[in-house]
C-alpha positions in Angstrom: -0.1 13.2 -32.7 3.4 11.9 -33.1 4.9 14.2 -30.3 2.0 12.6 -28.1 3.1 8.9 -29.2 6.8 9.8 -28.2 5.6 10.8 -24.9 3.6 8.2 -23.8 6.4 5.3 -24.5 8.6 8.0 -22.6 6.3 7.7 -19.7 6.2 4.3 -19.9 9.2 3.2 -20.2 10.4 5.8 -17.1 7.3 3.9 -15.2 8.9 0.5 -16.0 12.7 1.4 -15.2 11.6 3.1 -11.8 10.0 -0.3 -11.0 12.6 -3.0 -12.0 15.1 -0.4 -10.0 13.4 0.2 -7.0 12.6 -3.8 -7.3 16.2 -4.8 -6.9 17.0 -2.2 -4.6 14.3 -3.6 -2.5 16.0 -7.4 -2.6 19.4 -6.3 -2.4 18.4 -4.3 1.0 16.4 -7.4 2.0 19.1 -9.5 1.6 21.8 -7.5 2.9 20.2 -8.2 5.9 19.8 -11.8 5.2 22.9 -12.5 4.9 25.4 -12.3 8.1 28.2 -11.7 6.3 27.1 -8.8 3.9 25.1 -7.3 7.0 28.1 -7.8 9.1 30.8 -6.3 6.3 28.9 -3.9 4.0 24.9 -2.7 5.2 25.7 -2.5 8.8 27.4 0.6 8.2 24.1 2.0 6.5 23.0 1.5 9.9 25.2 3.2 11.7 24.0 6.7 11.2 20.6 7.6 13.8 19.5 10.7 12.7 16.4 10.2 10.7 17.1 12.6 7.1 16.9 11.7 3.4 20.6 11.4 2.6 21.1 8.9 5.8 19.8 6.2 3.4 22.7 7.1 1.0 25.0 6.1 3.9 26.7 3.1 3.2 29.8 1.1 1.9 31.3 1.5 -1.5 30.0 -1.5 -2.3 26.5 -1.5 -1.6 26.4 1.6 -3.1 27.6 0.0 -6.2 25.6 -2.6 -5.9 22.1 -0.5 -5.3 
């Protein structure tokens, strides 16, 4: 019964960090493009690449990469 306990607050707690992370990575994409200067500078280079695969949205700037 205790290993059951332990895995249940496992799952949960993996549910609640995937949603606060994919939460800010939403509204730092968001307003990357907001903002002229950031889009301009840093996210347009996530844009640069045109050839539709998984790791394209790993293309980016230092930066936004640290920031995401």
């Amino acid at each position: 019964d205790g290993n059951q306990h332990g895995f249940l607050v496992l799952v949960r707690q993996l549910f609640l960090a995937m949603v606060i992370l994919d939460t800010w990575q939403y509204f730092m994409h968001r307003y990357m493009h907001q903002n002229k200067f950031l889009y301009k500078h840093i996210h347009s280079q996530h844009h640069r690449l045109v050839v539709p695969y998984a790791f394209g949205a790993l293309y980016n700037h230092p930066l936004e990469g640290l920031l995401l």
